[in-house]
ROKEMI-642171 format. One record per residue (C-alpha): residue number from 1; x, y, z. Coordinates in nm, 4 decimals, always signed. Each point is the difference from the previous one (the first is absolute). Example, Ala and Ser with C-alpha at 12.3 -4.5 7.8 and 13.67 -1.06 7.14 Angstrom:
REM residues 2
{pos: 1; c1: +1.2300; c2: -0.4500; c3: +0.7800}
{pos: 2; c1: +0.1370; c2: +0.3440; c3: -0.0660}
//
This chain:
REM residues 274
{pos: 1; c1: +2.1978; c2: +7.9148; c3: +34.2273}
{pos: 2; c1: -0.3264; c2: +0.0765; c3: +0.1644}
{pos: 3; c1: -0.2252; c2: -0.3423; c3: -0.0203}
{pos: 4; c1: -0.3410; c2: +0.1475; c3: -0.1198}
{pos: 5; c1: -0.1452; c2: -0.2806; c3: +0.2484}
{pos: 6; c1: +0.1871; c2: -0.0707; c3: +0.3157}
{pos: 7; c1: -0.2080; c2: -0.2537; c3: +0.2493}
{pos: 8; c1: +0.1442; c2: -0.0538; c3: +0.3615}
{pos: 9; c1: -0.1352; c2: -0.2673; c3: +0.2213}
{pos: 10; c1: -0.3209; c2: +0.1042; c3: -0.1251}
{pos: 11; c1: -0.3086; c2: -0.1463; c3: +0.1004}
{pos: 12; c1: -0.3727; c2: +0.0623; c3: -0.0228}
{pos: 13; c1: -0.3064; c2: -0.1137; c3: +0.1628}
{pos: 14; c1: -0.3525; c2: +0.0670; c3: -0.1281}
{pos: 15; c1: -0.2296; c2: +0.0943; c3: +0.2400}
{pos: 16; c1: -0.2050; c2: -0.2138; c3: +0.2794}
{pos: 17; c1: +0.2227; c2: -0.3022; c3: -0.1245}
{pos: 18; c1: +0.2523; c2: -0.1538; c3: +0.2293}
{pos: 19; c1: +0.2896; c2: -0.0781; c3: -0.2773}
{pos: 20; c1: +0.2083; c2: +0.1692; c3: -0.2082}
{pos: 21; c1: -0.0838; c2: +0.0243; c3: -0.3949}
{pos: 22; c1: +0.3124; c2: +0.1011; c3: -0.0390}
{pos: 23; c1: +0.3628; c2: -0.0644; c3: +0.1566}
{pos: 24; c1: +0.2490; c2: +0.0693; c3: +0.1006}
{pos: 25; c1: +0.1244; c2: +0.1416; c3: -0.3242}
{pos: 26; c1: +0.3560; c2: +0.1141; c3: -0.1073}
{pos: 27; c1: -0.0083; c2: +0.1161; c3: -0.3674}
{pos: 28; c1: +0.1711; c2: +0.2366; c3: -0.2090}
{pos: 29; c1: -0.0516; c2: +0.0995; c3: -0.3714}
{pos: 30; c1: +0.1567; c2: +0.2278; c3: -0.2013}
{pos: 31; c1: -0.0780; c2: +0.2454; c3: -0.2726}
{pos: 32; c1: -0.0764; c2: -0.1592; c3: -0.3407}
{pos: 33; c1: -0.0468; c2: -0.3298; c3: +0.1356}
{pos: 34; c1: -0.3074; c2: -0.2467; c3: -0.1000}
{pos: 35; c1: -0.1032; c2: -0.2345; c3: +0.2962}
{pos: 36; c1: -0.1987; c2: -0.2897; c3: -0.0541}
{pos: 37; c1: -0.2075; c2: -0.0909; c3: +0.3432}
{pos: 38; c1: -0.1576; c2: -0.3795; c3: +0.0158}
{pos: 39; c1: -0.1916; c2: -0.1718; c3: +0.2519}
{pos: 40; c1: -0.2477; c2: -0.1928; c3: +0.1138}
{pos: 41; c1: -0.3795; c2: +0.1074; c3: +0.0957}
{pos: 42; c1: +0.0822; c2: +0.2227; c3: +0.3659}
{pos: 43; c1: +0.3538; c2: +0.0000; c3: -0.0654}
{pos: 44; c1: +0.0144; c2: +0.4082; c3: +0.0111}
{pos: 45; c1: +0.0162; c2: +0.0828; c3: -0.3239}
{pos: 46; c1: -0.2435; c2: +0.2415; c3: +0.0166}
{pos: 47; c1: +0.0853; c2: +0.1368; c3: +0.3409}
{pos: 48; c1: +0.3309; c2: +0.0776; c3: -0.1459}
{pos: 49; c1: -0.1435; c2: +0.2339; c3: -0.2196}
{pos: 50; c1: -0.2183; c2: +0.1658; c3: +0.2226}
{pos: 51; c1: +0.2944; c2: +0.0204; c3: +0.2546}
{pos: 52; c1: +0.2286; c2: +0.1607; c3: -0.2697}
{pos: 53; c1: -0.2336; c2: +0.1916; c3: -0.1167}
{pos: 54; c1: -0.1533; c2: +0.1558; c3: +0.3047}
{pos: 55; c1: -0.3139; c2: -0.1200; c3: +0.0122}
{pos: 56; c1: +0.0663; c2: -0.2485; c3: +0.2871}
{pos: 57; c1: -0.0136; c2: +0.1295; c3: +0.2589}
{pos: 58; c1: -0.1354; c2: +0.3672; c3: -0.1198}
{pos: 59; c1: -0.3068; c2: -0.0944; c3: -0.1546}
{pos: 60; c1: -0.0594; c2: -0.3737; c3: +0.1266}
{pos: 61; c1: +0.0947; c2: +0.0747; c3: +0.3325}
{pos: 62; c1: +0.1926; c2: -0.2706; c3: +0.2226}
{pos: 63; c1: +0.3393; c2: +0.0114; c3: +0.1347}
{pos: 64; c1: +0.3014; c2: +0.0298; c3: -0.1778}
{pos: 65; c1: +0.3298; c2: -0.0289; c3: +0.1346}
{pos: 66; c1: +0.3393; c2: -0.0029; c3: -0.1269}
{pos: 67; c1: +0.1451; c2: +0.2253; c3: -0.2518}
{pos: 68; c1: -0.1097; c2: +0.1171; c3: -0.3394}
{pos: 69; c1: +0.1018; c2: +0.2401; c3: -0.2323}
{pos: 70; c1: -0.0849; c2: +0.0822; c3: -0.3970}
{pos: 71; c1: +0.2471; c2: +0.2298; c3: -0.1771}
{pos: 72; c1: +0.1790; c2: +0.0608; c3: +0.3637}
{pos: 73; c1: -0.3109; c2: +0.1100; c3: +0.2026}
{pos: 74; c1: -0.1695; c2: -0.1618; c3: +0.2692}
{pos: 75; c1: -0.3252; c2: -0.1372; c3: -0.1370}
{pos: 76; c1: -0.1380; c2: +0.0450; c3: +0.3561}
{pos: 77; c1: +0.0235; c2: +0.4036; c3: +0.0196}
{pos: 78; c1: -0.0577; c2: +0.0549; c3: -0.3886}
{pos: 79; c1: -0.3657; c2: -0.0141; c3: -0.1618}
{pos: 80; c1: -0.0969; c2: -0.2022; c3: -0.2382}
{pos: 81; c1: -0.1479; c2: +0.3126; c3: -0.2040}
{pos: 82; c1: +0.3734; c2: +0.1257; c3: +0.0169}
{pos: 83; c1: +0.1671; c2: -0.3367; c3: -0.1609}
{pos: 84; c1: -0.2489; c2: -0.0349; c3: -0.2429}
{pos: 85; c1: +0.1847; c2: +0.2559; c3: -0.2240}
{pos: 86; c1: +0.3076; c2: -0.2498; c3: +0.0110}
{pos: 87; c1: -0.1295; c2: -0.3512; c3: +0.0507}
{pos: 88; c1: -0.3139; c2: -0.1617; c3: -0.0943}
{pos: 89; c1: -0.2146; c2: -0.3505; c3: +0.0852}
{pos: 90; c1: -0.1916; c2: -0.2028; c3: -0.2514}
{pos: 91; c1: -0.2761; c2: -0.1824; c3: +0.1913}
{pos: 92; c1: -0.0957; c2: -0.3273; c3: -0.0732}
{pos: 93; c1: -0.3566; c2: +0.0918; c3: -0.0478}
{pos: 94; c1: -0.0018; c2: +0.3124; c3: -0.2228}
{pos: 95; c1: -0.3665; c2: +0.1272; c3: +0.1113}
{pos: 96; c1: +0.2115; c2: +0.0786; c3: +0.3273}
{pos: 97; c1: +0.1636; c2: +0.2842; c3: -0.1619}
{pos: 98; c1: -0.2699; c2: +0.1798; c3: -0.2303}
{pos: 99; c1: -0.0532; c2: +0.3445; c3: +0.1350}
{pos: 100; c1: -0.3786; c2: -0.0646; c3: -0.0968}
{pos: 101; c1: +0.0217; c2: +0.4138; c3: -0.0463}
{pos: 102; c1: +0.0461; c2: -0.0664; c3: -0.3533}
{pos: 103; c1: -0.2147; c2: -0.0547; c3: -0.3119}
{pos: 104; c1: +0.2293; c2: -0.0723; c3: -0.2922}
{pos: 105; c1: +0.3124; c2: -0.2315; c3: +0.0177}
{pos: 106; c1: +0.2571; c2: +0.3279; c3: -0.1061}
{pos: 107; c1: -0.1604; c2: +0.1912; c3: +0.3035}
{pos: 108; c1: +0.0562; c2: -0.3114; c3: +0.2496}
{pos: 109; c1: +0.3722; c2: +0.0049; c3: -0.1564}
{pos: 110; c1: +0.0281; c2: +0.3546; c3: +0.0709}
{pos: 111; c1: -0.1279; c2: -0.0066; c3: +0.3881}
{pos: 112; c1: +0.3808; c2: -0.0192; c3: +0.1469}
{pos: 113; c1: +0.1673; c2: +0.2169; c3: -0.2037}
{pos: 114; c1: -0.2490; c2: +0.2689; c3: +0.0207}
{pos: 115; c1: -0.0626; c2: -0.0349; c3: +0.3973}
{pos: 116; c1: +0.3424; c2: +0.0675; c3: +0.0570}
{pos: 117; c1: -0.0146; c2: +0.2885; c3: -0.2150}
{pos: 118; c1: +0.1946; c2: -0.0138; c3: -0.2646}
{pos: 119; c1: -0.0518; c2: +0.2435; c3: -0.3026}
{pos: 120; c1: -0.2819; c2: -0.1303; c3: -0.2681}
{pos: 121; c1: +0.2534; c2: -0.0281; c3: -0.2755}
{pos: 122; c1: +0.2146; c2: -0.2411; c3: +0.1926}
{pos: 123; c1: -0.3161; c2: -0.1696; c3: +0.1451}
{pos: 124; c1: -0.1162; c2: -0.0482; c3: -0.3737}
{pos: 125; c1: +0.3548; c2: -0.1387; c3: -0.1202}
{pos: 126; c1: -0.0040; c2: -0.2105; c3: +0.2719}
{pos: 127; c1: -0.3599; c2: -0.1495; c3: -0.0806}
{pos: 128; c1: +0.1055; c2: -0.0524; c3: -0.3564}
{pos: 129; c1: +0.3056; c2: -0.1842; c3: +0.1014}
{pos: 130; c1: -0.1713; c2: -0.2129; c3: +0.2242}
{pos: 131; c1: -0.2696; c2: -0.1001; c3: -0.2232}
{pos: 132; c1: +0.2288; c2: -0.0784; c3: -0.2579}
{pos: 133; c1: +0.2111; c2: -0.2200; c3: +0.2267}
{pos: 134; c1: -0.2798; c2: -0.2355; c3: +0.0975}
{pos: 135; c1: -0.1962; c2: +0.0084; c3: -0.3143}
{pos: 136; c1: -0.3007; c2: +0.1868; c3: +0.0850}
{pos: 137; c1: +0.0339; c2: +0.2746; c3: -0.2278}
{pos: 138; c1: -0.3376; c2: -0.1072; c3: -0.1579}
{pos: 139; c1: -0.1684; c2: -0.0055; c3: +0.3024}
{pos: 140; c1: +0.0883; c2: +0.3190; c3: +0.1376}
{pos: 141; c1: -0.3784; c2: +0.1146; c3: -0.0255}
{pos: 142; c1: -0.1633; c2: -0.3208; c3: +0.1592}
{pos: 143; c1: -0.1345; c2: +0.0248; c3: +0.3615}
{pos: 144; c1: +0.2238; c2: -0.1580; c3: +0.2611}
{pos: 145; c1: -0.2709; c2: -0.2449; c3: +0.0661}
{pos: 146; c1: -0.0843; c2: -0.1667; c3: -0.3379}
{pos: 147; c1: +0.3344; c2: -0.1182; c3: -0.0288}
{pos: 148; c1: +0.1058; c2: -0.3694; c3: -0.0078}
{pos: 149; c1: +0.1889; c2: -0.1352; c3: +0.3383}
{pos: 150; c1: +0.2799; c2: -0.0190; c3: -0.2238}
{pos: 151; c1: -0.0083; c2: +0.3037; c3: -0.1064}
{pos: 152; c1: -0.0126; c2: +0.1445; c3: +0.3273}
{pos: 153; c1: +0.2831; c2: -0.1281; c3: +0.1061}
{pos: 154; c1: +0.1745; c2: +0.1952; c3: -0.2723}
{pos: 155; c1: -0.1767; c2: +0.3367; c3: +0.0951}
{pos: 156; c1: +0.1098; c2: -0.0543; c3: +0.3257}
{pos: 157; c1: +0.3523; c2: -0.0455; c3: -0.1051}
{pos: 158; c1: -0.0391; c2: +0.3157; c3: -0.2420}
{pos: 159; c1: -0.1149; c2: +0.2058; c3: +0.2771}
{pos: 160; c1: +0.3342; c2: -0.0707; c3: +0.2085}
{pos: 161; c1: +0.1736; c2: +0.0268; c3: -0.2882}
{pos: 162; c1: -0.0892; c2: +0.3472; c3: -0.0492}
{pos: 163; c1: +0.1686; c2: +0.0834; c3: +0.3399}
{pos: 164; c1: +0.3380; c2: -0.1058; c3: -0.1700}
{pos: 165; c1: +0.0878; c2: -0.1842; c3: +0.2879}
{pos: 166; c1: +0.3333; c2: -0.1177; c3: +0.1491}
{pos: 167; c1: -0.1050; c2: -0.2722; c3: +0.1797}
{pos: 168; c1: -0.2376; c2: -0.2320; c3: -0.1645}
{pos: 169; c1: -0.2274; c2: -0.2745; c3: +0.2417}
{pos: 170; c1: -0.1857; c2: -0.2471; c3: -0.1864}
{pos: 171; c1: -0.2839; c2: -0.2622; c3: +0.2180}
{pos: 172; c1: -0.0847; c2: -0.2534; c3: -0.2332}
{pos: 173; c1: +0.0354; c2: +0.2273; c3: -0.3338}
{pos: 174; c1: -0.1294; c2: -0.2939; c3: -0.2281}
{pos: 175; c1: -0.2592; c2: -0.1286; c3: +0.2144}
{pos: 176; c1: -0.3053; c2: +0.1131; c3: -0.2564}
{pos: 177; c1: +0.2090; c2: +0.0232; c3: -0.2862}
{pos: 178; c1: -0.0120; c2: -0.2642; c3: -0.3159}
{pos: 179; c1: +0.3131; c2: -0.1275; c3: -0.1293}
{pos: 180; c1: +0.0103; c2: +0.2837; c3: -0.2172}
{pos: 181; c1: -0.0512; c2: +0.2377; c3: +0.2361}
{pos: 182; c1: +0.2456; c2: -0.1407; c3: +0.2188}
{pos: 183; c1: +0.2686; c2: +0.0015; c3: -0.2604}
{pos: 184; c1: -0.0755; c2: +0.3840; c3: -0.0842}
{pos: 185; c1: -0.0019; c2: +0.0892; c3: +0.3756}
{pos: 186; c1: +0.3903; c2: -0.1416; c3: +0.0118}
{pos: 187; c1: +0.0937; c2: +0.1322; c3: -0.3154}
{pos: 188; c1: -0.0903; c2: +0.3699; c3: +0.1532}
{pos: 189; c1: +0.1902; c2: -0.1325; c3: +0.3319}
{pos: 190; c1: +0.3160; c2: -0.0996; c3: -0.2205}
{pos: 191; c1: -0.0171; c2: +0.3709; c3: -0.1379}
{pos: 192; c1: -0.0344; c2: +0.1650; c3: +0.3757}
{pos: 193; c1: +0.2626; c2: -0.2139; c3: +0.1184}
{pos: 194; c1: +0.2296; c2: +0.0655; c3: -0.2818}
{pos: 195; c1: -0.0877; c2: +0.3825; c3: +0.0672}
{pos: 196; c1: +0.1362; c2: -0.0644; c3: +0.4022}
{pos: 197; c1: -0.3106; c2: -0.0063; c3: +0.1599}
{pos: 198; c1: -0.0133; c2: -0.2405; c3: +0.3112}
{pos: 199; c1: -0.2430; c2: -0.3034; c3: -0.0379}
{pos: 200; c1: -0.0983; c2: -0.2029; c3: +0.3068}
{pos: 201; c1: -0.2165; c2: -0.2801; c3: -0.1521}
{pos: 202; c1: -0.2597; c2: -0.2260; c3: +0.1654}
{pos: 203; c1: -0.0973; c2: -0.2505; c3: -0.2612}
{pos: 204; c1: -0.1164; c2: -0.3616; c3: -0.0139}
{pos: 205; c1: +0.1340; c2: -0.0931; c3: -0.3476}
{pos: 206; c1: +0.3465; c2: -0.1493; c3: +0.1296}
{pos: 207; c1: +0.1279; c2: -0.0415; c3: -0.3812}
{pos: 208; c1: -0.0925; c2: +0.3786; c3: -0.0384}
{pos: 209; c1: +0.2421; c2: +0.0624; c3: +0.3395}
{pos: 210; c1: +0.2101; c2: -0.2223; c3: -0.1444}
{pos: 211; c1: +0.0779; c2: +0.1676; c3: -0.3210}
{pos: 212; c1: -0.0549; c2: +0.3979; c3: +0.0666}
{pos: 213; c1: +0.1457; c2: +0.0232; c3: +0.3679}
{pos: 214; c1: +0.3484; c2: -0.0330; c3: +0.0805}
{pos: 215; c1: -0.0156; c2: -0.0109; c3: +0.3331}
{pos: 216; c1: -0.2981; c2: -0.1417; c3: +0.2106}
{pos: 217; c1: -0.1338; c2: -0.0378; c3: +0.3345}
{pos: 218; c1: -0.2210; c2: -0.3082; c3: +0.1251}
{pos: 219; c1: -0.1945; c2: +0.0252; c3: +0.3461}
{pos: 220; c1: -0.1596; c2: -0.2256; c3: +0.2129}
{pos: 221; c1: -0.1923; c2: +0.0854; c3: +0.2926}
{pos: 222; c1: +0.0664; c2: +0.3830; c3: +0.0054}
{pos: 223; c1: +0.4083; c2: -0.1112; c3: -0.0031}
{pos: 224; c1: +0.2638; c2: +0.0364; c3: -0.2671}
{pos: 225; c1: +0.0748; c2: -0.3542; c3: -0.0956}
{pos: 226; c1: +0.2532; c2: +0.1002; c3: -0.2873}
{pos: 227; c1: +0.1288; c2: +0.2566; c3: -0.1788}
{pos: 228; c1: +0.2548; c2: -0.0003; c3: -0.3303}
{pos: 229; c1: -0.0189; c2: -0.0819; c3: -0.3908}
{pos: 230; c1: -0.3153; c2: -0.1934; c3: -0.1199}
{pos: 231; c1: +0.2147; c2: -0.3031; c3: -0.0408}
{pos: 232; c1: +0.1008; c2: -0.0406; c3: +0.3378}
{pos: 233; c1: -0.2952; c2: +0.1129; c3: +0.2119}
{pos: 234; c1: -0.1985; c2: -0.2655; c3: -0.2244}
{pos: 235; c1: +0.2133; c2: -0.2460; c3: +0.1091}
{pos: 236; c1: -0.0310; c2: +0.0006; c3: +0.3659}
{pos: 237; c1: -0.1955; c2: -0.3013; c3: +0.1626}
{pos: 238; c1: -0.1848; c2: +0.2582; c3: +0.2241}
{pos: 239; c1: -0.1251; c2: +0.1748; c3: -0.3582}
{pos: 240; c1: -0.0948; c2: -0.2309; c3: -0.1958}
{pos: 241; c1: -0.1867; c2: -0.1657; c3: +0.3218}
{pos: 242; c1: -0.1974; c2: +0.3321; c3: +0.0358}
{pos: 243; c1: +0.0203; c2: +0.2051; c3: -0.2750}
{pos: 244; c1: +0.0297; c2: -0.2860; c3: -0.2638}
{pos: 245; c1: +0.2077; c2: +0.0010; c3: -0.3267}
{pos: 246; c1: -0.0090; c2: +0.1645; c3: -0.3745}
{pos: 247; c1: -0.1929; c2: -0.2678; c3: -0.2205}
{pos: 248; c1: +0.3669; c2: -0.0260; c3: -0.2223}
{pos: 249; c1: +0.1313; c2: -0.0924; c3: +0.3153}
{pos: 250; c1: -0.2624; c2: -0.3188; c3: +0.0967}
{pos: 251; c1: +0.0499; c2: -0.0853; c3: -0.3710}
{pos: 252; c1: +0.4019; c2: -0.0613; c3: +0.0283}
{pos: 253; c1: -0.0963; c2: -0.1516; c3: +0.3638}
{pos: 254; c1: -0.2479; c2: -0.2365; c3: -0.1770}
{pos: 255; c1: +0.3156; c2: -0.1286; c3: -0.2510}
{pos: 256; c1: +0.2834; c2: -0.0345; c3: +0.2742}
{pos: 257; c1: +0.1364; c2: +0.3420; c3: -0.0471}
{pos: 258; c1: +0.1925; c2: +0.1582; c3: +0.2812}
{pos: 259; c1: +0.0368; c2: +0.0832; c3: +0.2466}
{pos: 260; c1: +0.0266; c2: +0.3068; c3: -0.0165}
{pos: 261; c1: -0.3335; c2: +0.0237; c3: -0.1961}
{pos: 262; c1: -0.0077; c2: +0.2681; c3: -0.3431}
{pos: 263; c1: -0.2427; c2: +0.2291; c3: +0.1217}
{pos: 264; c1: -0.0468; c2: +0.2386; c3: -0.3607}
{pos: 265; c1: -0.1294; c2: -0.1710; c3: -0.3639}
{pos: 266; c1: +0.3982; c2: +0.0920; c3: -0.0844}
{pos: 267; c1: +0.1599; c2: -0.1742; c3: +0.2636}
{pos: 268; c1: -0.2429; c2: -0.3034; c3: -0.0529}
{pos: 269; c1: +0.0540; c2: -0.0547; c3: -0.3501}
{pos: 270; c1: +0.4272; c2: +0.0204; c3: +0.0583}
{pos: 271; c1: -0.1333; c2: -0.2840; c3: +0.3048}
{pos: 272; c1: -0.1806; c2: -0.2246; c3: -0.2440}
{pos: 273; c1: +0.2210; c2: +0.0097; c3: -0.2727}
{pos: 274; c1: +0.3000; c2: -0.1396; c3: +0.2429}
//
């Protein structure tokens, strides 16, 4: 089977800087799968996204090297415009992806489909689904700009969603969300992934990795320093020294539990009660 991302010695350097962001870099994932990536401050995370995404080095410049390829083509010869229709990136910092060409939050949700030209009636089913999936049905009519950070965040996730995408980047998807708002956002990723769309994951929350991703990936300084099942990338010195460790995890540490450390709320309670 075709990975949908296949990474080969990759690495990437941003421009007029003498280092690396990112690399070297061998990674595969394949369809359906939902990749937690953890790291410290500069450890790549980011850069990872960009690199898989196309932005780095199309749009940001720099030198990449190595080999990349989303759904079996070379992100190097294939424009960003073009994989847009199969993969899309949630940035960090959802102001970063408002069109600002649209008035009205339905409009801003409708800017993808409709640019690639899909037929109104599809473009309006699409908007509708969209909406509904991040809860911003009622706000369909508000302007882009009076909306709360949090509720950004979930227009900006409604407008990708509306591309139906196969492949599914997320920078930081909580990072202006309340508790709440965090635990709706993974409630609509539990749906997509159940659906077989492809989530790669960026989040600081290790309990939410923890929990939601089966497999994850932890960098540190633009290199892979582990990659397999929550509870055994969690459990590597070099992680926890960079990265750190779920909270369920310090708590069992705290007691004299492990090692290895319970790294979900599940796992922790079986830990404590032993």
């Amino acid at each position: 089977m075709t990975p949908v991302i296949a990474m080969a010695a990759a690495r990437y350097r941003y421009p007029e800087t003498d280092h690396d962001a990112l690399g070297p870099v061998d990674l595969a994932i394949g369809p359906g799968e939902w990749v937690g990536v953890v790291g410290p401050t500069n450890a790549g995370k980011s850069t990872l996204c960009y690199v898989i995404i196309g932005l780095a080095p199309q749009f940001f410049g720099g030198r990449l090297r190595g080999e990349v390829s989303v759904f079996g083509s070379p992100t190097a010869s294939q424009p960003v415009n073009e994989r847009s229709r199969r993969a899309g990136l949630l940035f960090q910092n959802p102001f970063t992806q408002l069109s600002g060409a649209r008035e009205r939050v339905d409009e801003e949700v409708a800017f993808g489909p409709e640019a690639h030209g899909l037929p109104q009636a599809e473009v309006e089913e699409r908007v509708a689904e969209a909406l509904r999936l991040t809860g911003l049905q009622d706000l369909r009519a508000r302007h882009p700009l009076d909306l709360s950070g949090g509720q950004l965040q979930r227009l900006a996730l409604a407008a990708l969603l509306a591309m139906r995408p196969e492949l599914l980047l997320l920078d930081e998807p909580t990072s202006q969300l309340d508790p709440a708002g965090s635990r709706a956002l993974f409630d609509v990723l539990r749906g997509l992934h159940a659906a077989g769309t492809t989530i790669v994951m960026v989040e600081h929350r290790l309990e939410a990795v923890a929990a939601m991703c089966p497999r994850v990936i932890a960098l540190g300084e633009g290199r892979l320093l582990a990659d397999g099942a929550p509870a055994e990338v969690f459990n590597r010195p070099e992680v926890q020294a960079s990265a750190g460790i779920p909270a369920f995890a310090r708590l069992a540490a705290l007691v004299g539990k492990g090692p290895p450390l319970p790294v979900t709320f599940e796992s922790a309670v079986e830990a404590l009660r032993g």
